[in-house]
C-alpha positions as a Markdown table, in Angstrom:
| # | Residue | x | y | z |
|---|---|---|---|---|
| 1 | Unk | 6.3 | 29.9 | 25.1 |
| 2 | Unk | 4.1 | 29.1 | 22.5 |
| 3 | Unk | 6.1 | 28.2 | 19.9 |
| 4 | Unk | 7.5 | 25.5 | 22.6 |
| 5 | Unk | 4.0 | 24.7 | 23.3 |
| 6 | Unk | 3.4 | 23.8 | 19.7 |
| 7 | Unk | 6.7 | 21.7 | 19.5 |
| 8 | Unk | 5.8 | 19.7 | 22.4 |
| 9 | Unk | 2.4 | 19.1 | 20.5 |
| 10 | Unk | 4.0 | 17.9 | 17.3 |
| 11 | Unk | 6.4 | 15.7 | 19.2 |
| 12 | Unk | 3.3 | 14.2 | 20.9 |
| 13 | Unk | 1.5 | 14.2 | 17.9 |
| 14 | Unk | 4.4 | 11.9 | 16.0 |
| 15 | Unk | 4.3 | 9.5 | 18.5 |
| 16 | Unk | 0.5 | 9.1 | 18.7 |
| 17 | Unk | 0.8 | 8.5 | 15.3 |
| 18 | Unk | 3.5 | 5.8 | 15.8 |
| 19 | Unk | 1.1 | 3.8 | 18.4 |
| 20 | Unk | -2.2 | 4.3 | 16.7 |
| 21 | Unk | -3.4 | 2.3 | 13.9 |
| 22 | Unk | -6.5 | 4.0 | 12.5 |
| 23 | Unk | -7.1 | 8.0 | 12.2 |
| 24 | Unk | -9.8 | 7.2 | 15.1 |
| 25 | Unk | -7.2 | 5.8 | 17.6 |
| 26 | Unk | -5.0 | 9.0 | 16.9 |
| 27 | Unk | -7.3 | 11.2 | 17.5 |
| 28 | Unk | -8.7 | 9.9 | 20.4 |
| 29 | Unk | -4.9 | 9.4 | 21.8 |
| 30 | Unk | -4.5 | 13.1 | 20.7 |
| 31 | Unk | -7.7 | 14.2 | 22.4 |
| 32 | Unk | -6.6 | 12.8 | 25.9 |
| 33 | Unk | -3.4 | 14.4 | 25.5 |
| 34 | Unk | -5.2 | 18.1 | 24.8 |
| 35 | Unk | -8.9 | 17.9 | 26.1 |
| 36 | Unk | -8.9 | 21.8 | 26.2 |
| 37 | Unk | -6.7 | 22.0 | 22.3 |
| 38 | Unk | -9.3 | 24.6 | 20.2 |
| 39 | Unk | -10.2 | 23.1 | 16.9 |
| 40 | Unk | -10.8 | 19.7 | 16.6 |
| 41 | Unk | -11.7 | 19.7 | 13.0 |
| 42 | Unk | -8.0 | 20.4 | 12.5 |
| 43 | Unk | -6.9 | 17.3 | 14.8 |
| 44 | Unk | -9.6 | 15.1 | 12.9 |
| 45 | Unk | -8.0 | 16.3 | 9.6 |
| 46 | Unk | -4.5 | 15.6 | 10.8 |
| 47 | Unk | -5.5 | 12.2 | 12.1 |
| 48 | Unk | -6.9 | 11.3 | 8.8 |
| 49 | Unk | -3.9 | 12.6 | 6.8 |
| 50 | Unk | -1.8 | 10.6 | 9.3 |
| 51 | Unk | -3.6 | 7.7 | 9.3 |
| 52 | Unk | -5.4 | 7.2 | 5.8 |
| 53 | Unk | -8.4 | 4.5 | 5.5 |
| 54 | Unk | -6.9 | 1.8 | 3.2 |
| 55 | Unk | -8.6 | 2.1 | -0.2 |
């Protein structure tokens, strides 16, 4: 159960990354998706992995 859990997560998180432009918009999307997800540092540090400010 929970490693589907996490595979449905990933798949979600892919495609937020897809439709988002900045690490802001992917977190945000991702934060809708999983209000109650523990650890938002780690979604903020994904986000900005995902979605790098342009030097």
């Amino acid at each position: 159960m929970i490693l589907a859990q996490t595979v449905g997560y990933l798949r979600s998180f892919n495609a937020a990354v897809e439709g988002s432009r900045t690490a802001e918009e992917l977190y945000d999307r991702m934060l809708r998706l999983y209000p109650r997800r523990a650890n938002p540092g780690a979604r903020w540090g994904g986000a900005k992995v995902a979605k790098p400010t342009p030097a």
